[in-house]
C-alpha positions as CSV (number, residue, x, y, z in Angstrom):
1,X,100.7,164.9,126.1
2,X,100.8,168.0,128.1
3,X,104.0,169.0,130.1
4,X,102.7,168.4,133.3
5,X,101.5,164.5,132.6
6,X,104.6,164.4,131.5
7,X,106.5,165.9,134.7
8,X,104.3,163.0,136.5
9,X,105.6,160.3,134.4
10,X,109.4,161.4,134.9
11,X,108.8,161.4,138.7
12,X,107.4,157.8,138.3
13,X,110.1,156.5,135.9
14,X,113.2,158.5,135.2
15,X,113.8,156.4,131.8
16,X,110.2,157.9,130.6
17,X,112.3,161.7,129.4
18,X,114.1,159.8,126.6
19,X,110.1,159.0,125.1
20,X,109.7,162.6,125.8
21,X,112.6,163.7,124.0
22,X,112.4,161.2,121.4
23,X,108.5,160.5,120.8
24,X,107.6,156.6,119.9
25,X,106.8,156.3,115.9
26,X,102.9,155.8,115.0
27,X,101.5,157.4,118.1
28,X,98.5,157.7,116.7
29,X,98.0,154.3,115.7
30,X,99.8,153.0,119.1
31,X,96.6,155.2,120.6
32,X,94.0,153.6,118.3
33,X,95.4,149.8,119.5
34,X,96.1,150.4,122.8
35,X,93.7,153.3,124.0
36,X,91.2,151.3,125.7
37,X,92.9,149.3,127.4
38,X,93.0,150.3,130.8
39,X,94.5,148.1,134.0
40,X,93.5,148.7,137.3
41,X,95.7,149.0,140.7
42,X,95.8,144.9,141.6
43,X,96.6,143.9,137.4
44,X,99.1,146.7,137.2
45,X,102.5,147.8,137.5
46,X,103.9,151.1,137.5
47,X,108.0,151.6,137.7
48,X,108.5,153.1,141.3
49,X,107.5,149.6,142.9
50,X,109.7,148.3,140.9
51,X,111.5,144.9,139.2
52,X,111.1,142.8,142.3
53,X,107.5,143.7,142.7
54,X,106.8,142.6,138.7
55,X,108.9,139.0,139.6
56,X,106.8,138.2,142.1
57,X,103.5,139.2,140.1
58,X,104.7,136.7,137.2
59,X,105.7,134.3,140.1
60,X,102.0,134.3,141.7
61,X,100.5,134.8,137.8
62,X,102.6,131.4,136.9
63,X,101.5,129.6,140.0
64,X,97.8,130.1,139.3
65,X,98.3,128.7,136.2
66,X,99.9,125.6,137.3
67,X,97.5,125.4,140.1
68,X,94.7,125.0,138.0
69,X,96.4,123.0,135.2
70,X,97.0,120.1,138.3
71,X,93.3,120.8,139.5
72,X,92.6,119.4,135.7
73,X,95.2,116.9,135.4
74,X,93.5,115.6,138.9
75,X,90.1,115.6,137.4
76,X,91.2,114.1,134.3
77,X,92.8,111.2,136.0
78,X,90.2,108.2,137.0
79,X,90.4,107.0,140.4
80,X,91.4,102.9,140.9
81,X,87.5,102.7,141.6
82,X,86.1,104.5,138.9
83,X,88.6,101.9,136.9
84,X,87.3,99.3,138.5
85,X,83.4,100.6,138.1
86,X,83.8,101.4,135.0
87,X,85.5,97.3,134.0
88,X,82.7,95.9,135.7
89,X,80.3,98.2,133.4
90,X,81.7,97.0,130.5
91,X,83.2,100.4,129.6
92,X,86.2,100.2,127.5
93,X,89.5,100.9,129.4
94,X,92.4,102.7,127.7
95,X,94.2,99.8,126.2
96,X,90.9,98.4,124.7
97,X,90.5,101.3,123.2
98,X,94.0,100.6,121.4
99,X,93.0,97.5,120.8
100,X,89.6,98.7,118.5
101,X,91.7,101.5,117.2
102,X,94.5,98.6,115.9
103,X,91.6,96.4,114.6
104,X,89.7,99.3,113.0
105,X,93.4,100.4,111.2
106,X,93.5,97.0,110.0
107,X,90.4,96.9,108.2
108,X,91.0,100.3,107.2
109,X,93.7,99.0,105.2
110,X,91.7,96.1,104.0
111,X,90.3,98.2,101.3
112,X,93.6,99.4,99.6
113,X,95.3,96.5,99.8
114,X,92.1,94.4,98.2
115,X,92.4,96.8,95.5
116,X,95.7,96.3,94.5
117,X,95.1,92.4,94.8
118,X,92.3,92.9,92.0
119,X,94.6,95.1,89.7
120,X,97.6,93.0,90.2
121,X,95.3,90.0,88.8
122,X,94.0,91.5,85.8
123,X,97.4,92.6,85.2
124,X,98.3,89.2,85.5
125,X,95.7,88.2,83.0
126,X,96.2,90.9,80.5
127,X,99.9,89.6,80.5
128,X,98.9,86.0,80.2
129,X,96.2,86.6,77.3
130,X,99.2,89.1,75.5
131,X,101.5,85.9,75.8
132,X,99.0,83.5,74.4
133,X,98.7,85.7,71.2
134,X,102.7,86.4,71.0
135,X,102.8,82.2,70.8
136,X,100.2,82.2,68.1
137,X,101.8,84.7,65.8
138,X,105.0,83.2,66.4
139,X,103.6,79.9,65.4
140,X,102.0,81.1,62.5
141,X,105.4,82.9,61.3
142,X,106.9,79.4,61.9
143,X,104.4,77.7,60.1
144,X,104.7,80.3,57.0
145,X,108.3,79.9,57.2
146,X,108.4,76.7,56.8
147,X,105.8,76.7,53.8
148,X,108.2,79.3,52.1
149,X,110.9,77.3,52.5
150,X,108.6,74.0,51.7
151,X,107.9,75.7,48.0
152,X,111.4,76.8,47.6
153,X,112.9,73.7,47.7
154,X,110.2,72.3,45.7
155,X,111.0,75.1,42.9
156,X,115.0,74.7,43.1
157,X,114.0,71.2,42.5
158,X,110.9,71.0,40.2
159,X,111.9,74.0,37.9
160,X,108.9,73.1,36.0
161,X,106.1,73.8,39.1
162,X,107.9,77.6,38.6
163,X,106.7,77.7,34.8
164,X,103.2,76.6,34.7
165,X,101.5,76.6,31.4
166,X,98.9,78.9,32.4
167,X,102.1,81.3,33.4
168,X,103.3,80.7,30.0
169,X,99.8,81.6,28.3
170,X,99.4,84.3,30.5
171,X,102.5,86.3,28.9
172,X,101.2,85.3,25.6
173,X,98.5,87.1,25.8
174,X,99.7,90.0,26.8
175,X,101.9,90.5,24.4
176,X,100.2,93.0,21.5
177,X,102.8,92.0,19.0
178,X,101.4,88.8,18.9
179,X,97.3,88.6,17.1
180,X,95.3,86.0,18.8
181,X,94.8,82.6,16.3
182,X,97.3,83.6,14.3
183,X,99.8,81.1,12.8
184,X,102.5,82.6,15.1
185,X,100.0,82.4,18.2
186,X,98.7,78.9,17.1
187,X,102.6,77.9,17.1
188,X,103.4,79.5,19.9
189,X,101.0,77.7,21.9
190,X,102.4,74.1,20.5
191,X,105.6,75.6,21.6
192,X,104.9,76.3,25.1
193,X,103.0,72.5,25.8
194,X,105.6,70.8,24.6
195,X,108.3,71.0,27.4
196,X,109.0,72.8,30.4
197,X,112.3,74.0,29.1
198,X,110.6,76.1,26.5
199,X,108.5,77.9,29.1
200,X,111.8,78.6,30.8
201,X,113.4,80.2,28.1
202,X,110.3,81.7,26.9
203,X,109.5,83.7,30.5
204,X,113.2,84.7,31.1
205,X,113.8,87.3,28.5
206,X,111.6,89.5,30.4
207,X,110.3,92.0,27.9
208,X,107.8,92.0,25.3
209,X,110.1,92.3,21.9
210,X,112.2,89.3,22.9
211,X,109.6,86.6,24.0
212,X,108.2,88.1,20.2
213,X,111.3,87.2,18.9
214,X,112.1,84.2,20.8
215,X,108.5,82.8,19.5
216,X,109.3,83.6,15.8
217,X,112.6,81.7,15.9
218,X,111.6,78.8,18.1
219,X,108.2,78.3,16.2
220,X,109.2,79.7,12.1
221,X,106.8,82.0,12.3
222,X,106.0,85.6,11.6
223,X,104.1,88.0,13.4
224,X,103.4,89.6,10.3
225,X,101.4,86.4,8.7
């Protein structure tokens, strides 16, 4: 700014030398903002009329306002006769309006809450149906059990239902040692009918060379023959 416009502003406002001396930062971009903006003589303020001057323009500014917010407040408020015309219309008054708004939150929430109804059922089912089959497994397990413990008894017993002849003649043939319709396997055979006992003894010693063995000395004869 040149001296002179300076010089005025001074006169104007004393405080104005130390934005002289001391120049505002970004002046030009202060310029680009706030360059067109101009204020005329009734909208403005300039520091010789001083503090007092720029109450009272906030004071009228502020009453304006309210002025017109109460004009709207006024106009916004219904009279008792446009209540009453409005009633006799059928229009719906402020608390009716509640009212709908309640009902309509209600069966807003209808939806929701129907929803979880529905899952909580087929939860409930699902839980049900898991139950039924956790009683039927356990049951069977029962039943099993009991069968188990049914033969068991029936074995500690009956040793003889544990040695079935076709056991027996099961072992006998697979043992190589032995030829099929030889005297010793012919014997062997006798052996094994005759009494449970002998199938006892005959299955426990387990591997092939002593059943062999057990046969030859039980019957008299040879696998060699």
């Amino acid at each position: 700014m040149s001296e002179d416009w300076w010089n005025e502003r001074c006169k104007e406002w004393p405080g104005a030398r130390k934005f002289k001396d001391k120049p505002i930062a970004n002046m030009d971009l202060m310029e680009k903002v706030f360059g067109t903006v101009y204020i005329s003589g009734g909208e403005g303020w300039s520091a010789q009329q001083g503090e007092d001057v720029l109450d009272t323009k906030h004071s009228d500014h502020d009453d304006e306002i309210d002025g017109e917010d109460d004009a709207e407040s006024r106009r916004d408020i219904p009279t008792e006769e446009a209540v009453g015309a409005e009633s006799r219309r059928g229009v719906p008054t402020q608390e009716t309006d509640v009212a709908s708004e309640s009902r309509n939150f209600g069966s807003k929430n209808v939806g929701p809450s129907s929803s979880r109804s529905k899952v909580n059922k087929k939860r409930s089912r699902i839980v049900k149906v898991g139950q039924a089959v956790a009683d039927v497994i356990r049951e069977s397990v029962e039943s099993r059990d009991k069968i188990l413990s049914h033969k068991n008894h029936l074995i500690e017993n009956h040793p003889e239902f544990s040695c079935s002849q076709l056991r027996a003649m099961e072992v006998l043939h697979s043992l190589s040692a032995v030829r099929m319709w030889s005297p010793l396997y012919k014997a062997s055979i006798n052996h094994l009918k005759e009494d449970a006992a002998n199938r006892q003894t005959f299955l426990f010693y387990g591997d092939n060379e002593n059943m062999v063995l057990y046969l030859e000395f039980a019957t008299g004869e040879s696998r060699d023959h």
